[in-house]
C-alpha positions in Angstrom: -243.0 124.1 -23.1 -246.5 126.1 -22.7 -244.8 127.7 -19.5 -241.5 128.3 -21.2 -243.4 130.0 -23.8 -245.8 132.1 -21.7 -242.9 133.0 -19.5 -241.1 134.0 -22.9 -244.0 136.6 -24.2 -244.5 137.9 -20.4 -240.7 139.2 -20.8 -240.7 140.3 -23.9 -243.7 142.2 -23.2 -242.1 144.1 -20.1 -239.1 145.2 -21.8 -241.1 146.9 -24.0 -242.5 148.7 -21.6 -239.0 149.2 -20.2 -238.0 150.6 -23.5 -240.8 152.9 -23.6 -240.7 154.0 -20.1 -236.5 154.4 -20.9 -237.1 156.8 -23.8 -239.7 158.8 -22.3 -237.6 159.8 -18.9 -234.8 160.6 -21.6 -236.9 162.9 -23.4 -238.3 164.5 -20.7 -233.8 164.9 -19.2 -233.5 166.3 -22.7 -236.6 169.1 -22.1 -235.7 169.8 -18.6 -232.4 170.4 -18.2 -231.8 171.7 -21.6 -228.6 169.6 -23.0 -227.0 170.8 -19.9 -224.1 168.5 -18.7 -224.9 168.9 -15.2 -227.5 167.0 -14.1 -228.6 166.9 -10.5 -230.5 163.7 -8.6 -234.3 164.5 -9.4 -233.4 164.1 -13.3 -231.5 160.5 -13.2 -234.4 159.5 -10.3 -236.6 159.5 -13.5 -234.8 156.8 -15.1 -234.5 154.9 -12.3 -238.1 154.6 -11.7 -238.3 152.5 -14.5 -236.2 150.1 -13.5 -238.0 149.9 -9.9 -241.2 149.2 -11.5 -239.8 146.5 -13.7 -238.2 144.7 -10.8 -241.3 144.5 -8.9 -243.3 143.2 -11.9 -240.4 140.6 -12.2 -240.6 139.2 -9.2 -244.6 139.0 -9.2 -244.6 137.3 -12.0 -241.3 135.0 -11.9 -242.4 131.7 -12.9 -241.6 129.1 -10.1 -238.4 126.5 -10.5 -239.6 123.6 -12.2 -238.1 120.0 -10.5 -235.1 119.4 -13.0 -234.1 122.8 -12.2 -234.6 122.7 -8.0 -232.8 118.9 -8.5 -230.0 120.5 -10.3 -229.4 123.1 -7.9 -229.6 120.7 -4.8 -226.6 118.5 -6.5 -224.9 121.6 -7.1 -224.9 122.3 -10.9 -222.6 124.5 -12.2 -224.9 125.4 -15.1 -227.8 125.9 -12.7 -226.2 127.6 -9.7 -222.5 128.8 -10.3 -222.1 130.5 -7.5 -223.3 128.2 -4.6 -220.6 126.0 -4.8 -216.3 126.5 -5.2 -215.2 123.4 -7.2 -211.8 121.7 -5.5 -208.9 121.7 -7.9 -206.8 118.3 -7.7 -204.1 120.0 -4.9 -207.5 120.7 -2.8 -208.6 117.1 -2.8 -205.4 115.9 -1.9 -205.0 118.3 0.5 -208.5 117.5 2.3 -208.0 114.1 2.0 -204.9 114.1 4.0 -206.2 116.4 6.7 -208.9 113.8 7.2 -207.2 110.6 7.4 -204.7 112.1 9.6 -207.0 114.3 11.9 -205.5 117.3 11.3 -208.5 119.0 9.6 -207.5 122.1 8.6 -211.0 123.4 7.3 -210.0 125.6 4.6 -211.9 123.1 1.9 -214.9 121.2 3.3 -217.9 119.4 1.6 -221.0 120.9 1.2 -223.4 118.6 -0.8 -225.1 115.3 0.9 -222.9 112.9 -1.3 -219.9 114.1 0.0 -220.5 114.7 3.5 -221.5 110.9 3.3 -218.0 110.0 1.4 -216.1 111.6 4.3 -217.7 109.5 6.8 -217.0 106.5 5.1 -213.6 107.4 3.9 -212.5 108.8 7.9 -214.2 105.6 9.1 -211.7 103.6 6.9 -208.8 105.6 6.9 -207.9 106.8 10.0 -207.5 103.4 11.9 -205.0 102.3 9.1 -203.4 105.9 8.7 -202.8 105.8 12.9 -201.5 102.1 12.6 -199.0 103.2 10.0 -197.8 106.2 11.6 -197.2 104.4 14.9 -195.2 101.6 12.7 -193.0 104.6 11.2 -193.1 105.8 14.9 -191.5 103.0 16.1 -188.5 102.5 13.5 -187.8 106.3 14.0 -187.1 105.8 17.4 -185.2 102.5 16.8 -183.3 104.6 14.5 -182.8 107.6 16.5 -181.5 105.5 19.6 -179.1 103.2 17.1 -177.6 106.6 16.0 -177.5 108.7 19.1 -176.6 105.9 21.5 -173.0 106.2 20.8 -172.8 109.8 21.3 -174.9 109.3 24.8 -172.1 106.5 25.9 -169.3 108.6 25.3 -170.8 111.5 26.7 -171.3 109.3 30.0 -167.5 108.0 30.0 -165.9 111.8 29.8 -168.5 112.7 32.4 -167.1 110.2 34.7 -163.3 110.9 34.0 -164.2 114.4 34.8 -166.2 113.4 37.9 -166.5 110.2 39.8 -170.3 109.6 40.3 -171.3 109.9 43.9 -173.8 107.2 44.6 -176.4 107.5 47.2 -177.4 105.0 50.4 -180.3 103.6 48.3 -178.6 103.2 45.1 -175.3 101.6 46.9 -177.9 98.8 48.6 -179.4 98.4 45.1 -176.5 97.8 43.7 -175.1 95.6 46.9 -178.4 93.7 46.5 -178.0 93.0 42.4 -174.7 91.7 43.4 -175.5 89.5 45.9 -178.0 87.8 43.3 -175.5 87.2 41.0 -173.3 84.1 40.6 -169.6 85.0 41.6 -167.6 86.1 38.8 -164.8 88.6 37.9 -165.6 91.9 37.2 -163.8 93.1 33.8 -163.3 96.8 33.9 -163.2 99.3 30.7 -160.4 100.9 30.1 -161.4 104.3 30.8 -162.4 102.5 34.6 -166.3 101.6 34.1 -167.9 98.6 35.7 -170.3 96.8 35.5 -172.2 98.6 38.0 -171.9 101.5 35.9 -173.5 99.6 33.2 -176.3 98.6 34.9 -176.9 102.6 35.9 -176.3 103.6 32.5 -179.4 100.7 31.3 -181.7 103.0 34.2 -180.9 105.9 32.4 -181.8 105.3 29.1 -185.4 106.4 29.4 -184.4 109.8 30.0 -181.8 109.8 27.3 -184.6 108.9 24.5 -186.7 111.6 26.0 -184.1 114.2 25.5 -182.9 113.1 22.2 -186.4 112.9 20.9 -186.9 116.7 22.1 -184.1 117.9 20.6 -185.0 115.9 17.6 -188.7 117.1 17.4 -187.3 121.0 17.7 -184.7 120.4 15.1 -186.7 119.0 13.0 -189.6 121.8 13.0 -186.6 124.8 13.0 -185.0 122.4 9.6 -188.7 121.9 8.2 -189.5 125.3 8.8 -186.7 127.3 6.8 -187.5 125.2 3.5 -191.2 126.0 4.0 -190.8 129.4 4.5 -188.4 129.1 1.1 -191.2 127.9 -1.3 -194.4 128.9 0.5 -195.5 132.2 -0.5 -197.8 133.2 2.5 -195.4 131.9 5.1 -192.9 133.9 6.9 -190.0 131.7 9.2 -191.8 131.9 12.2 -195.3 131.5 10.2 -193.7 128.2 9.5 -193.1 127.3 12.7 -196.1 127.9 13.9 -197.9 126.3 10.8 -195.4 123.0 11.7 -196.2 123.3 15.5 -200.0 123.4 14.5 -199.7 120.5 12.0 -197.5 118.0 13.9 -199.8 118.2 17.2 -202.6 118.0 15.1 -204.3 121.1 16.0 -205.0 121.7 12.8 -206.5 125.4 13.1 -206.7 126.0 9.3 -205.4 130.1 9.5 -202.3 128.5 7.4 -202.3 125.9 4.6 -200.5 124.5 2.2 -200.5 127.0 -0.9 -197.5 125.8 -3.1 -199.1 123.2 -5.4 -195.7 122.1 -6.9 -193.9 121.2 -3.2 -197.1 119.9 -1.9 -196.0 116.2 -1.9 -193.0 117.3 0.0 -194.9 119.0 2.6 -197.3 116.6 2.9 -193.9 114.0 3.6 -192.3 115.9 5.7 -195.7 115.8 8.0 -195.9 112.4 7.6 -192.7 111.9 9.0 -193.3 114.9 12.0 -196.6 113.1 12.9 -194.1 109.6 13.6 -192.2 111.5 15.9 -195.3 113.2 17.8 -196.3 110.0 18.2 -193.2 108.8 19.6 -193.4 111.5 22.3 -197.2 110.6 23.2 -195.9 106.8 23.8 -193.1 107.9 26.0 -195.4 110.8 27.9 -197.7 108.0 28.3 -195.0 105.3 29.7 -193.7 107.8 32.0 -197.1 108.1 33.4 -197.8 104.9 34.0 -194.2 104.0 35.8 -195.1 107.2 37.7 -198.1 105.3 39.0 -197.1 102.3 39.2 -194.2 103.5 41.5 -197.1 105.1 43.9 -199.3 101.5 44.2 -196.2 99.3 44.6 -195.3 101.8 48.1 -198.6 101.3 48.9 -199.0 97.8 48.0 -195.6 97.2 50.4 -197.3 99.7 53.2 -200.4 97.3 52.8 -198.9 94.1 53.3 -196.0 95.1 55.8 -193.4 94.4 53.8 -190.1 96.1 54.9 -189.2 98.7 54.5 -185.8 98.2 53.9 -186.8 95.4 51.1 -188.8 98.0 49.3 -185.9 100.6 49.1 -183.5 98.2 48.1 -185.9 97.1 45.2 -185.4 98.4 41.6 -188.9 100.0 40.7 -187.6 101.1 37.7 -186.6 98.1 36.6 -189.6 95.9 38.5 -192.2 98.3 36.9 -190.7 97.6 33.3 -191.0 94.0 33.8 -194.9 94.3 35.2 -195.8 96.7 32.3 -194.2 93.5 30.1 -196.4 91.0 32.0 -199.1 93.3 31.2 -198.3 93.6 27.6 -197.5 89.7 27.2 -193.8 90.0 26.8 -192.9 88.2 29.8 -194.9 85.0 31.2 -194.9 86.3 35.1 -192.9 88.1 37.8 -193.0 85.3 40.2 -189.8 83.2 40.8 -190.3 80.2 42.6 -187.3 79.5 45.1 -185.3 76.5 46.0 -187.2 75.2 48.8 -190.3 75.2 47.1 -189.5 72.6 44.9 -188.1 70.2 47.4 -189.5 67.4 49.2 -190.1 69.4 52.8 -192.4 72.2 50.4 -194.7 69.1 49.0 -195.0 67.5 52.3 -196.4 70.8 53.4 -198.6 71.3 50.7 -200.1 67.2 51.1 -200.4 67.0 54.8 -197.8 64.1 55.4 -195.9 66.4 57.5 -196.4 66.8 61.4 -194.7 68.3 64.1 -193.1 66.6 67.1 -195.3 68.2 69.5 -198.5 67.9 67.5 -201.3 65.4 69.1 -202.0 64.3 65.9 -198.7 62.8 65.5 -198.5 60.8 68.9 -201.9 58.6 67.9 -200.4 57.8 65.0 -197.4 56.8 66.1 -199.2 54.4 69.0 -201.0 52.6 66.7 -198.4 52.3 64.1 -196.7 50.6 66.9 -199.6 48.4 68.2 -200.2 46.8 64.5 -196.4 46.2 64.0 -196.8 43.9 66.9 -199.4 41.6 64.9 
């Protein structure tokens, strides 16, 4: 309270002299330029001095911040220090909260105090593994949507394509195909009535892969073109193609921040429809990632087959496609293993092998032991 008060009489004191120093440049404005209404630069400099000088003495003389007052203004009091710090409305929180649990991080609102600096590492620690589990969840009954939906389309699209044109298969796909038959039991083949087979089944199942791929293009670029006309609708600072590239940037997570969200009545639907967008991203990650690995999976099981001599007509005439599905299965515990024990394995002339009970006719071993069978018989 002593400070407060001494601080009190040191100000009242200098705008006294303020006051006096005011009156006494006006008088002399008055004398000089005698009640002239043009006054030039030297006159107003008069009045100005007075100010200058009171500054300086303000300054030397400003009491220090006491602690309540340096604690308020580290937490950010509005009271204290207004201007430091832009509080978030309830869109912004909602807003930032999303960016962070998704990864987008747009950057337009960030935290500035230690509190919630701390908060957002906790909360990102938290919610991002759960927020990625359920997008890849949603991810995955998209796609089992999308194919459930499209599928019938893709089938009839194959059967006019081969009523237009008979497929022209190639040497390797003919011994693929020669070899899968050969492996299965004898039976009638049933055909369709628009003349498919079987082996056009089994061709179709091999080109399924690149059927998702295609539908899920053509559904991600639909999907942002759709999204982006009823953004550009309701979003004030967005254009149609600022939408599109605000949706591009969202959806892959770039997340640059020069475009957000400024509509605080369709926010929930935007904040939806990037849910959803996100799902089908992720979709297209799995897939680019899948298509990776068969790619290398293809290159070790040529070399694998250069390696061990296999022939080379036995590695052309096997399925990859179809033998690296199964081994990425095996891999992720679908399957048990991609061995198949044959016939002869399980019979008697495979265990004698394996115990050692069997000889050859020729084989040393086997004339001793047929002598002295024949020399104890005799006792």
């Amino acid at each position: 309270w002593i400070e407060l008060f001494d601080r009190l009489l040191v100000l009242n004191f200098s705008a006294n002299r303020t006051r006096k120093c005011v009156l006494a440049a006006l008088q002399r404005l008055g004398a000089a330029s005698n009640c002239s209404q043009h006054l030039d630069s030297t006159h107003l400099s008069w009045l100005d001095e007075c100010y200058r000088h009171e500054d300086h003495r303000r300054i030397a003389t400003d009491a220090p911040m006491s602690d309540d007052e340096k604690k308020a203004k580290s937490k950010g009091d509005k009271s204290m220090d207004g201007k430091d710090y832009d509080y978030w409305t309830l869109m912004d929180s909602v807003l930032f909260c999303y960016t962070v649990i998704t990864t987008i991080g747009y950057g337009n609102v960030a935290p500035r105090t230690f509190n919630g600096r701390i908060f957002v590492i906790l909360y990102g620690l938290i919610g991002v593994p759960f927020t990625m589990l359920a997008i890849a969840n949603l991810g995955k009954f998209l796609a089992t949507v999308l194919k459930s939906w499209t599928r019938p389309f893709v089938k009839c699209a194959r059967r006019l394509r081969r009523r237009l044109c008979k497929p022209k298969y190639t040497t390797r796909e003919k011994q693929r195909l020669m070899e899968r038959e050969s492996r299965k039991s004898v039976k009638p083949r049933s055909n369709d009535e628009d003349g498919s087979s079987d082996t056009d089944d089994e061709l179709d199942e091999e080109e399924d892969a690149t059927s998702d791929g295609i539908v899920l293009f053509v559904s991600f670029v639909i999907y942002i073109v759709i999204g982006s006309l009823a953004i550009a609708a309701y979003e004030p600072n967005m254009g149609v193609f600022e939408a599109i590239y605000f949706n591009f940037v969202t959806l892959t997570t770039i997340g640059l921040g020069d475009l957000v969200p400024q509509s605080d009545t369709y926010l929930v639907i935007t904040l939806v429809y990037c849910t959803v967008g996100l799902a089908l991203t992720t979709i297209a990650i799995e897939i680019a990632a899948d298509t990776l690995k068969k790619i290398s999976m293809k290159a070790l099981v040529k070399n694998l087959g250069d390696q061990f001599n296999v022939p080379i007509d036995e590695i052309d005439t096997l399925n990859l496609e179809q033998f690296v599905d199964n081994a990425i299965k095996v891999q992720e515990g679908e399957l048990a293993t991609l061995r198949v024990d044959k016939t002869w394995m399980k019979s008697n002339y495979w265990q004698a092998i394996e115990s050692g009970t069997m000889h050859y006719v020729d084989d040393d071993d086997l004339v001793t032991l047929q002598s002295n069978r024949n020399y104890y018989s005799e006792f």
